[in-house]
C-alpha positions in Angstrom: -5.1 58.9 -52.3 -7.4 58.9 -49.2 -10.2 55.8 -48.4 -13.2 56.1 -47.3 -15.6 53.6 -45.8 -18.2 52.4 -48.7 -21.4 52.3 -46.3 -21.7 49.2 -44.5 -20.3 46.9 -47.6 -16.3 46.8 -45.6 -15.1 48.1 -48.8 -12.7 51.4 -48.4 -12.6 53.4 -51.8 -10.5 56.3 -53.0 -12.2 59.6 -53.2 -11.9 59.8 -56.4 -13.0 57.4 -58.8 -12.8 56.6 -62.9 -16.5 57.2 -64.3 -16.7 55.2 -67.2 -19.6 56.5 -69.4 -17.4 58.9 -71.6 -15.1 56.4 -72.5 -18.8 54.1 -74.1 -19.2 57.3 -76.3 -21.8 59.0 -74.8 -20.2 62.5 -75.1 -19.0 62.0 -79.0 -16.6 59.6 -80.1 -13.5 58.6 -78.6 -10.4 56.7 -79.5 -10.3 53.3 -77.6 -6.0 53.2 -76.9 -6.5 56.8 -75.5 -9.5 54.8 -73.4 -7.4 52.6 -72.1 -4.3 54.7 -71.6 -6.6 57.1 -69.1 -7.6 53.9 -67.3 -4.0 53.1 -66.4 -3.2 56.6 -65.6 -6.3 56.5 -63.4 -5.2 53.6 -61.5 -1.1 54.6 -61.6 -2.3 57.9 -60.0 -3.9 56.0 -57.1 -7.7 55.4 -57.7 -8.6 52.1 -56.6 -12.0 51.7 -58.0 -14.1 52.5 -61.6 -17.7 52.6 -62.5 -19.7 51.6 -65.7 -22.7 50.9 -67.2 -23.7 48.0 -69.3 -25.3 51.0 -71.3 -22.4 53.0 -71.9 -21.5 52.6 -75.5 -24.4 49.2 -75.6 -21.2 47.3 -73.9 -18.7 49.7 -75.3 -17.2 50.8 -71.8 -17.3 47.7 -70.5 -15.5 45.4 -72.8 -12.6 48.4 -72.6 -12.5 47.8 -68.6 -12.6 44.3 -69.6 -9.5 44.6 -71.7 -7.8 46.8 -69.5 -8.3 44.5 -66.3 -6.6 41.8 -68.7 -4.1 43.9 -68.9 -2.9 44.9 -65.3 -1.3 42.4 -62.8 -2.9 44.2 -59.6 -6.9 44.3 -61.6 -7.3 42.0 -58.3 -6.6 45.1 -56.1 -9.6 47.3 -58.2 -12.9 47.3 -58.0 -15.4 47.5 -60.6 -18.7 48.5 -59.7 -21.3 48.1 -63.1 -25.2 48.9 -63.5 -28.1 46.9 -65.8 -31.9 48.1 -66.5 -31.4 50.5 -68.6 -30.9 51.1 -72.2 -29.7 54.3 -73.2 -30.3 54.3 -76.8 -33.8 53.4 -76.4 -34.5 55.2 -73.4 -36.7 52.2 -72.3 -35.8 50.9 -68.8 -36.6 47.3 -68.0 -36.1 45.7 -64.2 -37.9 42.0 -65.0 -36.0 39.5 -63.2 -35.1 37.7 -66.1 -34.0 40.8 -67.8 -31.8 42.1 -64.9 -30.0 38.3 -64.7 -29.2 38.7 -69.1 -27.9 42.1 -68.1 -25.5 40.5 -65.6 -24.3 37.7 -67.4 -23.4 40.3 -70.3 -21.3 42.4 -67.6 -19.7 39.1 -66.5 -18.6 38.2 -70.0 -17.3 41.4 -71.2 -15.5 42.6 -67.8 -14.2 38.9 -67.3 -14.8 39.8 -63.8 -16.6 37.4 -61.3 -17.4 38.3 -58.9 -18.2 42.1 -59.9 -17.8 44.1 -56.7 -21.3 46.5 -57.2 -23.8 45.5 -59.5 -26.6 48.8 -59.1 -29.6 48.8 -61.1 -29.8 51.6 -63.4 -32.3 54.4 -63.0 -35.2 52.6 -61.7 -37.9 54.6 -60.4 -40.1 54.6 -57.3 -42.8 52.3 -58.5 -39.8 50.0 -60.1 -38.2 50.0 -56.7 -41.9 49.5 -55.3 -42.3 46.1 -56.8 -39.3 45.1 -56.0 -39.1 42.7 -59.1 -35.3 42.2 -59.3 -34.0 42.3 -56.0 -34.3 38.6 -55.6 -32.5 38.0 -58.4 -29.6 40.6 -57.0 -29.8 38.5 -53.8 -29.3 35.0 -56.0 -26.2 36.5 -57.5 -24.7 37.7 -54.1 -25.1 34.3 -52.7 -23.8 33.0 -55.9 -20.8 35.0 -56.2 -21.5 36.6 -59.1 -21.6 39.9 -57.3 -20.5 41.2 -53.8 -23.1 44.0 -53.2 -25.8 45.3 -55.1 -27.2 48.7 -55.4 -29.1 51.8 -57.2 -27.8 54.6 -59.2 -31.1 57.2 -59.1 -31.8 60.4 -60.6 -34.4 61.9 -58.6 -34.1 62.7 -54.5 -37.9 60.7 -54.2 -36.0 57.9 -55.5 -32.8 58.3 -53.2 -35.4 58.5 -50.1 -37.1 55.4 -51.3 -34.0 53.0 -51.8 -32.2 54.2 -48.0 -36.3 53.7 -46.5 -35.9 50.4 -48.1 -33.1 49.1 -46.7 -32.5 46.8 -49.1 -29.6 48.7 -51.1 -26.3 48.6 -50.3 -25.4 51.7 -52.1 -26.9 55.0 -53.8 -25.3 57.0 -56.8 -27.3 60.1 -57.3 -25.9 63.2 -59.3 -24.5 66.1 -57.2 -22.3 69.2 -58.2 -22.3 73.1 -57.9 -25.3 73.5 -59.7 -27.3 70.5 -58.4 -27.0 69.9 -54.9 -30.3 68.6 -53.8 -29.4 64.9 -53.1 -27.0 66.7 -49.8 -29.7 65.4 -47.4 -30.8 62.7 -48.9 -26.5 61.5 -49.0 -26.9 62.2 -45.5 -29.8 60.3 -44.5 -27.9 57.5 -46.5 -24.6 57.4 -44.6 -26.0 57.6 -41.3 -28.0 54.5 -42.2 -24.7 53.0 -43.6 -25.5 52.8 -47.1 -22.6 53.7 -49.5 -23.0 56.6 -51.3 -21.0 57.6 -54.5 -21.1 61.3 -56.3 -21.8 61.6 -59.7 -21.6 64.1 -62.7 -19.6 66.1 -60.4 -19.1 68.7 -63.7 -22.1 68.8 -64.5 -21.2 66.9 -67.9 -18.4 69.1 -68.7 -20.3 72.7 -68.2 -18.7 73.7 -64.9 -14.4 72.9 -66.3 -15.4 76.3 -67.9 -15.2 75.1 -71.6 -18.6 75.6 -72.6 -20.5 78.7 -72.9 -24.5 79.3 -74.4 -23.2 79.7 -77.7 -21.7 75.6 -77.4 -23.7 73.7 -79.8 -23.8 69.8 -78.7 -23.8 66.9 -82.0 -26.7 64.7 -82.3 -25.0 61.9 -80.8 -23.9 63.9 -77.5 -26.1 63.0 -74.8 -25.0 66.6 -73.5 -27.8 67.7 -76.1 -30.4 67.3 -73.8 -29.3 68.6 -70.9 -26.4 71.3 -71.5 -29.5 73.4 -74.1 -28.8 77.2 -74.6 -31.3 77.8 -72.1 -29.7 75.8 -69.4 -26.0 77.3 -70.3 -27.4 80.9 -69.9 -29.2 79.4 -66.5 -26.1 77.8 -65.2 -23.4 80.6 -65.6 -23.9 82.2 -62.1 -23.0 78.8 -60.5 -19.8 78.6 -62.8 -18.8 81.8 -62.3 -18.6 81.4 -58.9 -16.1 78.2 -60.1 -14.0 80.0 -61.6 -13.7 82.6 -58.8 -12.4 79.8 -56.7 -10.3 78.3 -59.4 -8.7 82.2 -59.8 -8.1 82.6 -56.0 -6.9 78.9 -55.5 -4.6 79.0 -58.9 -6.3 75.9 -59.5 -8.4 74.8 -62.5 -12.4 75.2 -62.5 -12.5 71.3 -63.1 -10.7 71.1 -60.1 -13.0 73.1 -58.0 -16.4 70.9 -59.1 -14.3 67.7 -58.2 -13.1 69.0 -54.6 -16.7 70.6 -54.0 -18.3 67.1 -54.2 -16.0 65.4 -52.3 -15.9 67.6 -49.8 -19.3 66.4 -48.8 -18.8 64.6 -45.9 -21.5 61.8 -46.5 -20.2 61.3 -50.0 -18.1 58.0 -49.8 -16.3 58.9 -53.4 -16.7 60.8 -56.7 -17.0 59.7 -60.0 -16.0 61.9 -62.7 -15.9 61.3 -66.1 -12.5 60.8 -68.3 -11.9 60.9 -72.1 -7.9 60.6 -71.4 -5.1 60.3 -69.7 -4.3 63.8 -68.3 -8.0 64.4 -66.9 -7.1 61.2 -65.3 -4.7 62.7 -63.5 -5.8 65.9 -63.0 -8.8 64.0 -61.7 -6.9 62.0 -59.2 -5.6 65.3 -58.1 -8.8 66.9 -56.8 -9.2 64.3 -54.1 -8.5 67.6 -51.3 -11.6 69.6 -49.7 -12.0 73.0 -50.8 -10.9 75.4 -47.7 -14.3 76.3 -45.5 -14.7 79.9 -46.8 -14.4 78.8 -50.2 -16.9 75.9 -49.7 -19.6 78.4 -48.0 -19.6 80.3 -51.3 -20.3 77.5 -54.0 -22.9 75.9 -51.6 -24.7 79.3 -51.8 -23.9 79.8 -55.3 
C-alpha cells in the first residue's frame, strides 16, 4: 500500500489505516478472536499503522491492540497512535494535566507500548485548547519518551482552525466523508502548515456501505443511535445514492467508494475506517486507490 508523509512528524503512513473504536464495542458487541483476527488481516494486507481511544470499550480496544502487538514479531514496524480526555460513557471530557498524564499511563499499560507513536487529546474544544492546560504535560512525555508526537482528534471545523492557528499540534483527526465534507479547507490549511492530518468516519458510521436504510433501528448501546436517527437516514440518502451510482459504474462496493473518496483528498495524510473483522479488513486495505476525476466531481457535489 502507498505512504504518505504524516505532516511534519517524518513518519510515512499507509493510506489506509485500522480504526479501532468498533472493535471497543461502540457499534454493539463484538467477539474479541474475530478482533484480533481483523487486526492481523489489517496489517498482512499492508497497513502500517492503527488508531484508538482509551475510550473505546473504557480500555476495551486498547488492551486488544495490546494483545495483538504481543502477538506479532514486526509490532516494532506499526504504529499506534491512541487519544485521552475523553470519556465516552459519561460524555464528560476532562483535559487537567493530571488527568491527561493517568490517561497516558493507562494507554502505556494496556498497549505495552512505550513509546506510543501519537498520543491526541480527545475532543477538546476551543476554550480547552484555549487554556492550553495539558500541552505541557504532552511536551513532558515527548521529552520523556513516553510518546513521539502529540496531537488533536476534533469534531468541529472552529476547532480544527484553532489547533493548526496554534501551532502547537502535530496532527489533526477531524471526521470527513460523502456527506460531511466541511473540514476539506480546514485539511488544507493543515497540510500546507505541515501538520498531519488523518480522515475519519470515512462511512459515516456504517450509513454510506449501503446497509442501512430509515427504517434501521440502532440498540441502546450503539453509539450510531444518536447520530444515524430516522431523520438523518431519510436526510442522508441523496449523498448515498450517489455512492452507490459509483459503486454500480465502478463494479465496486459502496464501502469502497466512501473509503477512496476520502483518501482521494490530497491533504488527507491517511484514512481511518472502522473494522469489526477480518474481511472489512481487507476490503479496507483495498480502497487505498483515488476514485477516477469524473467520478470524484460528482460525490463532492453530492
Amino acid at each position: 500500500m502507498d505512504t504518505r508523509q504524516f505532516g511534519n512528524t517524518g513518519l510515512e503512513v499507509t493510506v489506509i489505516g485500522f480504526g479501532g473504536m468498533t472493535i471497543g464495542g461502540a457499534f454493539g458487541p463484538v467477539d474479541d478472536a474475530e478482533s484480533l483476527r481483523a487486526l492481523h488481516a489489517a496489517i498482512d494486507a499492508g497497513m502500517n499503522f492503527i488508531d484508538t481511544s482509551n475510550a473505546y470499550g473504557e480500555g476495551r480496544s486498547e488492551s486488544l491492540i495490546g494483545k495483538f502487538l504481543r502477538e506479532r514479531a514486526d509490532s516494532d514496524g506499526i504504529l499506534v497512535f491512541t487519544k485521552g480526555g475523553n470519556n465516552m460513557v459519561t460524555r464528560v471530557r476532562n483535559f487537567e494535566p493530571g488527568y491527561i498524564a493517568e490517561c497516558l499511563e493507562g494507554s502505556l499499560e494496556r498497549l505495552g507500548r512505550e513509546p506510543i507513536d501519537l498520543y491526541m487529546l480527545h475532543n477538546p474544544s476551543v476554550d480547552n485548547m484555549s487554556a492550553e492546560d495539558s500541552y505541557a504535560v504532552l511536551e513532558q512525555a515527548k521529552s520523556n519518551g513516553k510518546i513521539r508526537h502529540w496531537g488533536v482528534s476534533v469534531n468541529t471545523v472552529p476547532e480544527c482552525e484553532k489547533a493548526i492557528s496554534q501551532g502547537r499540534a502535530a496532527t489533526l483527526q477531524m471526521e470527513y466523508n460523502v456527506i460531511n465534507q466541511s473540514a476539506a479547507g480546514a485539511f488544507a490549511t493543515a497540510r500546507s502548515a505541515g501538520v498531519g492530518v488523518i480522515s475519519r468516519v470515512p462511512l459515516n458510521r456504517g450509513f454510506l456501505s449501503g446497509r442501512f436504510d430509515e427504517s434501521s433501528r440502532f440498540a441502546d448501546d450503539d453509539t450510531r443511535k444518536r447520530s444515524l436517527t430516522p431523520e438523518n437516514l431519510r436526510k442522508f440518502q441523496g449523498q448515498l445514492d450517489a455512492v452507490k451510482a459509483a459503486a454500480a459504474e465502478l463494479g465496486v462496493s459502496p464501502a469502497e467508494v466512501a473509503i477512496r473518496f476520502c483518501a482521494s483528498n490530497p491533504n488527507a495524510s491517511c484514512v481511518i475506517p472502522g473494522v469489526r473483522t477480518a474481511a472489512q479488513a481487507e476490503q479496507n486495505a483495498a480502497a487505498a486507490e483515488p476514485l477516477p476525476t469524473d467520478i470524484m466531481h460528482k460525490l463532492l457535489d453530492a
